[in-house]
MIGU-574164 format. One record per residue (C-alpha): residue number from 1; residue in one letter; x, y, z. Coordinates in pm, 1 decimal. Layout:
<pts>
pt num NUM; residu A; east X; north Y; up Z
...
</pts>
This chain:
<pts>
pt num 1; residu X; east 0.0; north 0.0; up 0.0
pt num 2; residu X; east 264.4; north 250.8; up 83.1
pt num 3; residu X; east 432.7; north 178.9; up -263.2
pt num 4; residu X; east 146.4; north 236.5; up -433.4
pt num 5; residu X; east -69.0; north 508.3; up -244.1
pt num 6; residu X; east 261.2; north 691.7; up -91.8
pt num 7; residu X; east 322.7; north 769.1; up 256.2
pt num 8; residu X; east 50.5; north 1036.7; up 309.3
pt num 9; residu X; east -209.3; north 853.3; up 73.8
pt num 10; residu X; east -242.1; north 543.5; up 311.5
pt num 11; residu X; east -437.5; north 502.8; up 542.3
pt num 12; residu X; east -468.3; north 217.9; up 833.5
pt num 13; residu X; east -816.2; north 150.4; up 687.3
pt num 14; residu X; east -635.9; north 96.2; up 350.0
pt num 15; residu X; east -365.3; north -139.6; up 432.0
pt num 16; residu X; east -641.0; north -333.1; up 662.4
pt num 17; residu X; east -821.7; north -408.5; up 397.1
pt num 18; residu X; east -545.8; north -514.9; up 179.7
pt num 19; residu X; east -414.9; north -705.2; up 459.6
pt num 20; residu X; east -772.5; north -834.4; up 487.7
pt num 21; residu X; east -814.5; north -765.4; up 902.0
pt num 22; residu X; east -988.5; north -515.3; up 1049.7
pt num 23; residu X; east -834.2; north -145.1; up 1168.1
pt num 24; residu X; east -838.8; north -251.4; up 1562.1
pt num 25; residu X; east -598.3; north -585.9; up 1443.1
pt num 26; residu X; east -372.0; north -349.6; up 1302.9
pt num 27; residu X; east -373.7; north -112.5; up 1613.5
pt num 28; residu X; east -323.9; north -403.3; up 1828.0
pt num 29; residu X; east 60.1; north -442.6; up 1680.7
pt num 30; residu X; east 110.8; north -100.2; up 1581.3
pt num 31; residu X; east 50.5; north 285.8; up 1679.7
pt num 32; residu X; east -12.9; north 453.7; up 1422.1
pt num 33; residu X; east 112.2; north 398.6; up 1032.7
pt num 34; residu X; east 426.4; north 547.3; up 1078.7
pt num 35; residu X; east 534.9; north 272.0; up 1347.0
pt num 36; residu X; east 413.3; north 24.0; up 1088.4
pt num 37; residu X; east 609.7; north 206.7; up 828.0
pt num 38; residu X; east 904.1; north 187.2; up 1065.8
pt num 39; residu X; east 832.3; north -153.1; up 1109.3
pt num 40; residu X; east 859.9; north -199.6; up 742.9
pt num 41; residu X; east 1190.4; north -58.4; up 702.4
pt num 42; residu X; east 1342.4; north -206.1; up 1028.1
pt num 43; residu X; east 1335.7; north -544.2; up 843.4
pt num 44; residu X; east 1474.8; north -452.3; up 485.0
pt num 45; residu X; east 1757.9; north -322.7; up 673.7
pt num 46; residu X; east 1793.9; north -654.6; up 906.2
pt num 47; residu X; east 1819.5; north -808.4; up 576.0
pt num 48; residu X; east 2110.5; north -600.4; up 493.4
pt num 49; residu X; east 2284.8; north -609.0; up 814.4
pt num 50; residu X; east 2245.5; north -963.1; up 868.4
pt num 51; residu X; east 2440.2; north -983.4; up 533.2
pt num 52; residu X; east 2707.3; north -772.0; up 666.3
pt num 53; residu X; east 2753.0; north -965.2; up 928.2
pt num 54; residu X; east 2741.7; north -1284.1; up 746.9
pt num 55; residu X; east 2994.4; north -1156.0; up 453.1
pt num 56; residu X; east 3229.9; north -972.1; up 712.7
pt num 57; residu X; east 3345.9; north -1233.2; up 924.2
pt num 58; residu X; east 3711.4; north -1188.7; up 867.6
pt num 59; residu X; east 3851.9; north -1489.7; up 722.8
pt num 60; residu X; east 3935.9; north -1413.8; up 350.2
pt num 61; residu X; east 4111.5; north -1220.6; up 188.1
pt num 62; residu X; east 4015.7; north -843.7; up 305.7
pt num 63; residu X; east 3911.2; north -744.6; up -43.9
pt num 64; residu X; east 3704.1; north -999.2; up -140.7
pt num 65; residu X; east 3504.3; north -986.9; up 135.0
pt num 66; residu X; east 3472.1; north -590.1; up 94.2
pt num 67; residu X; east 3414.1; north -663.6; up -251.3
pt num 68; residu X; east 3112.5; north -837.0; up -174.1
pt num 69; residu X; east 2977.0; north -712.0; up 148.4
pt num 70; residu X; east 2987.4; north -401.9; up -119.9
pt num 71; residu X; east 2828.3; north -581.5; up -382.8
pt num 72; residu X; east 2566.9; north -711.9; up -167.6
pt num 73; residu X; east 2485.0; north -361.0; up -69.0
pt num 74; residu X; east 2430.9; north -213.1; up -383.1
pt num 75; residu X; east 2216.8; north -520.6; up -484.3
pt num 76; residu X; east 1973.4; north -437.7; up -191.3
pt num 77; residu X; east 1955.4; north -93.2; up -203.9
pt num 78; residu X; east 1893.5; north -34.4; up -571.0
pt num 79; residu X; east 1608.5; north -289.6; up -579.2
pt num 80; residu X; east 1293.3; north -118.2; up -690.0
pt num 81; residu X; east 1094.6; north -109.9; up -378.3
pt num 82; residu X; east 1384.2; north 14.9; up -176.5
pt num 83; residu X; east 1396.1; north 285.1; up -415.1
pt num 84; residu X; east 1048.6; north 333.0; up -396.0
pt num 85; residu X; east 1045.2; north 367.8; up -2.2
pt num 86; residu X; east 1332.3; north 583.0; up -55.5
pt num 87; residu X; east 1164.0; north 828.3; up -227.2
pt num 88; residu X; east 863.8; north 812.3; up -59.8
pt num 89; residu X; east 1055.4; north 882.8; up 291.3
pt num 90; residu X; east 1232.9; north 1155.1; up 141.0
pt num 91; residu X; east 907.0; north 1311.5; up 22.4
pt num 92; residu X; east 725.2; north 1229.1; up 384.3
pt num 93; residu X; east 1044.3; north 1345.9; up 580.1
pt num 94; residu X; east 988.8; north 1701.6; up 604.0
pt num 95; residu X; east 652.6; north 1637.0; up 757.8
pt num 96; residu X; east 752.6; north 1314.2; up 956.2
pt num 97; residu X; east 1101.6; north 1400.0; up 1055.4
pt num 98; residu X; east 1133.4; north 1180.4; up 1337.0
pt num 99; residu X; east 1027.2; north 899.9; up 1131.5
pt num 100; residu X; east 1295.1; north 1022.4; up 874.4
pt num 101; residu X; east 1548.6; north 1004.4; up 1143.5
pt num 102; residu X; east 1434.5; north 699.4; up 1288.2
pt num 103; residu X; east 1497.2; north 557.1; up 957.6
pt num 104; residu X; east 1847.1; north 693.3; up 959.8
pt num 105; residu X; east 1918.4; north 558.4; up 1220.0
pt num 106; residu X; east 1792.9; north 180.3; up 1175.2
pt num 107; residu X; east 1946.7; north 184.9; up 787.9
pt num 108; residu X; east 2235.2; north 362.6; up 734.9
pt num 109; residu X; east 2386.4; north 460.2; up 1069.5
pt num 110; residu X; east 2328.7; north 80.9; up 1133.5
pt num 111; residu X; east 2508.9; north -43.3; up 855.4
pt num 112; residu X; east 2825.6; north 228.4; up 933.8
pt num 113; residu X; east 2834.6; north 84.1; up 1276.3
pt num 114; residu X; east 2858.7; north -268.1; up 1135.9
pt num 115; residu X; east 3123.6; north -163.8; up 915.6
pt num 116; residu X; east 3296.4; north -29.5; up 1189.3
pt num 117; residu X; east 3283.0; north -320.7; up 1382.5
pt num 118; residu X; east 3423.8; north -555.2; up 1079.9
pt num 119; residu X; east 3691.4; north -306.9; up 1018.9
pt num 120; residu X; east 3809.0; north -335.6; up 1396.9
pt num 121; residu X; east 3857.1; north -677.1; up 1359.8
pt num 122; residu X; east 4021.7; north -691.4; up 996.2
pt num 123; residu X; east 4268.4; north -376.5; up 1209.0
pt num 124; residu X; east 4302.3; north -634.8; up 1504.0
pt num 125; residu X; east 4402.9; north -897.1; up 1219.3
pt num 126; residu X; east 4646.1; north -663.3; up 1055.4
pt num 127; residu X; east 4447.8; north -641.9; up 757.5
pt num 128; residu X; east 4387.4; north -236.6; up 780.6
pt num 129; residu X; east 4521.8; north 52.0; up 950.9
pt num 130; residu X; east 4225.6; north 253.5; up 1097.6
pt num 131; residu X; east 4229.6; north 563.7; up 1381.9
pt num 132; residu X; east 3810.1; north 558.6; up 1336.4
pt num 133; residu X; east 3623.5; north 270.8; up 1231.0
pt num 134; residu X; east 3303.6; north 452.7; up 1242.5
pt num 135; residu X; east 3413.2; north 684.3; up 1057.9
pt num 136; residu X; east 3608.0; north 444.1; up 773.9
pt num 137; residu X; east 3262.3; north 323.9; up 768.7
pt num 138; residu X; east 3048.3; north 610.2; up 676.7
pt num 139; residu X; east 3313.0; north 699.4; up 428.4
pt num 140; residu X; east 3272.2; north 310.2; up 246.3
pt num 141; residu X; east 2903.9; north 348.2; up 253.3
pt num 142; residu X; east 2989.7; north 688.1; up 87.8
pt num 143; residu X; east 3225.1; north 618.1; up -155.4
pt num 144; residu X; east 3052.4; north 300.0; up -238.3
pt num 145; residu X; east 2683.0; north 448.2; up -338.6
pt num 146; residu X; east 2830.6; north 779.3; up -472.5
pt num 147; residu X; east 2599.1; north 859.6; up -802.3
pt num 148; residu X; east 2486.1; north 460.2; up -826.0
pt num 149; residu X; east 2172.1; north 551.3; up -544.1
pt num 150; residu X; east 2162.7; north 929.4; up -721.9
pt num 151; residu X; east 2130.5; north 773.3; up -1053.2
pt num 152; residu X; east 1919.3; north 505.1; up -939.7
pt num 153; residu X; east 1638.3; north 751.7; up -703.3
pt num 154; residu X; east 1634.0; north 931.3; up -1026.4
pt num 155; residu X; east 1533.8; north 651.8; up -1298.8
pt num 156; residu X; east 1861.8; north 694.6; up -1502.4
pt num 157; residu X; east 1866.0; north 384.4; up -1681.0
pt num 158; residu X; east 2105.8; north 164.5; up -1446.8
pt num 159; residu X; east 2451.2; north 19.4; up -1501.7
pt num 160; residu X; east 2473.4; north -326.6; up -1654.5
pt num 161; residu X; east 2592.5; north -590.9; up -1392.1
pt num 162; residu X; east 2980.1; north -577.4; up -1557.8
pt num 163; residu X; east 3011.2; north -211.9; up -1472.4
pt num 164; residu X; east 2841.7; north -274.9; up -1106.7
pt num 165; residu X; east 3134.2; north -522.2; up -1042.6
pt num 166; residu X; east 3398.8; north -265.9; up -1238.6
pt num 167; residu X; east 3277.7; north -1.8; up -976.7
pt num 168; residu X; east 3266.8; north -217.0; up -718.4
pt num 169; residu X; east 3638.3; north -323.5; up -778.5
pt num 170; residu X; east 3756.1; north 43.5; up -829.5
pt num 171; residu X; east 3590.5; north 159.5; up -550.4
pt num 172; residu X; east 3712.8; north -89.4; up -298.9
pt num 173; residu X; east 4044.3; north -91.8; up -475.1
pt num 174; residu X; east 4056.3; north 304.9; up -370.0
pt num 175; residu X; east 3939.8; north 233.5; up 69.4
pt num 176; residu X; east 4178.4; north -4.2; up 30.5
pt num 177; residu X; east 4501.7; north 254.4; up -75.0
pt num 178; residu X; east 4350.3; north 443.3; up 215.3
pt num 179; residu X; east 4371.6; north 173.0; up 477.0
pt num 180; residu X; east 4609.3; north -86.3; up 358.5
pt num 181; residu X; east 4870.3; north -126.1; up 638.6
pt num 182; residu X; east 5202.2; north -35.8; up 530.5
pt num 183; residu X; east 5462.2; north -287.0; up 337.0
pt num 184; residu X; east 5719.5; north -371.6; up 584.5
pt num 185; residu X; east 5983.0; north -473.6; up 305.4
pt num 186; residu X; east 6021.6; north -856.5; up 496.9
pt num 187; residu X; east 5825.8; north -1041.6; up 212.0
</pts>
């Protein structure tokens, strides 16, 4: 209902009747719609954290599994009813900002944190040299999505799967420089 009608254009009564219980039901588990909305987007994102934490376990090679914990990522986020609750959030946000935040907070702060937390154990491994893992993982997340989600929220036609994994490479290829550890010259 909320991909179809938008945020503001559903109603309780209108996803009841899809859902094919009455209004009270729906009260009985949630608030009001925007705790069901919250709801909603609470478990997309489980679905993309459990990933990351499934991926990012620490016992390959450091790029591959940045390669596709990053792969994964993009998958999930440009599918077309993320994009569609994407825009519809950023449309609602202005008049349901603590929603909006909420949301910020259960997506992609959530998934920085994660990151964080995998690159503190590839730096306890000697894998990477990080001073902020939070912050190593806000800049991934950036430099990861940077014009794919812009492109994507925008319905430029997308990339082809070849030049997802190209990007994917570059991109990681490019943390990577960033964070390597340095060559010790023993090899």
């Amino acid at each position: 209902m909320f991909l179809s009608k938008g945020f503001e254009g559903t109603s309780m009564q209108d996803v009841a009747r899809a859902a094919k219980v009455s209004k009270g039901t729906l009260y009985v588990y949630f608030d009001n719609k925007e705790s069901m909305f919250n709801a909603l987007v609470l478990k997309e994102c489980g679905r993309m954290h459990e990933t990351v934490r499934r991926i990012g376990v620490g016992v390959g090679p450091v790029e591959e599994e940045l390669c596709l914990i990053a792969r994964r990522m993009i998958e999930a986020l440009l599918e077309r009813e993320v994009l569609a609750a994407m825009r519809m959030m950023i449309g609602a946000a202005e008049t349901f900002p603590d929603l909006a935040r909420n949301i910020y907070a259960a997506g992609p702060m959530r998934t920085i944190l994660l990151l964080g937390e995998y690159f503190e154990l590839r730096c306890s491994q000697g894998d990477l040299v990080i001073d902020d893992c939070k912050e190593a993982g806000a800049e991934f997340v950036d430099l990861l999505l940077a014009g794919l989600q812009r492109r994507a929220l925008l319905m430029v036609p997308p990339f082809t799967d070849a030049e997802i994994d190209a990007l994917v490479e570059r991109r990681v290829s490019r943390f990577l420089v960033a964070y390597a550890p340095p060559h010790t010259g023993k090899e």
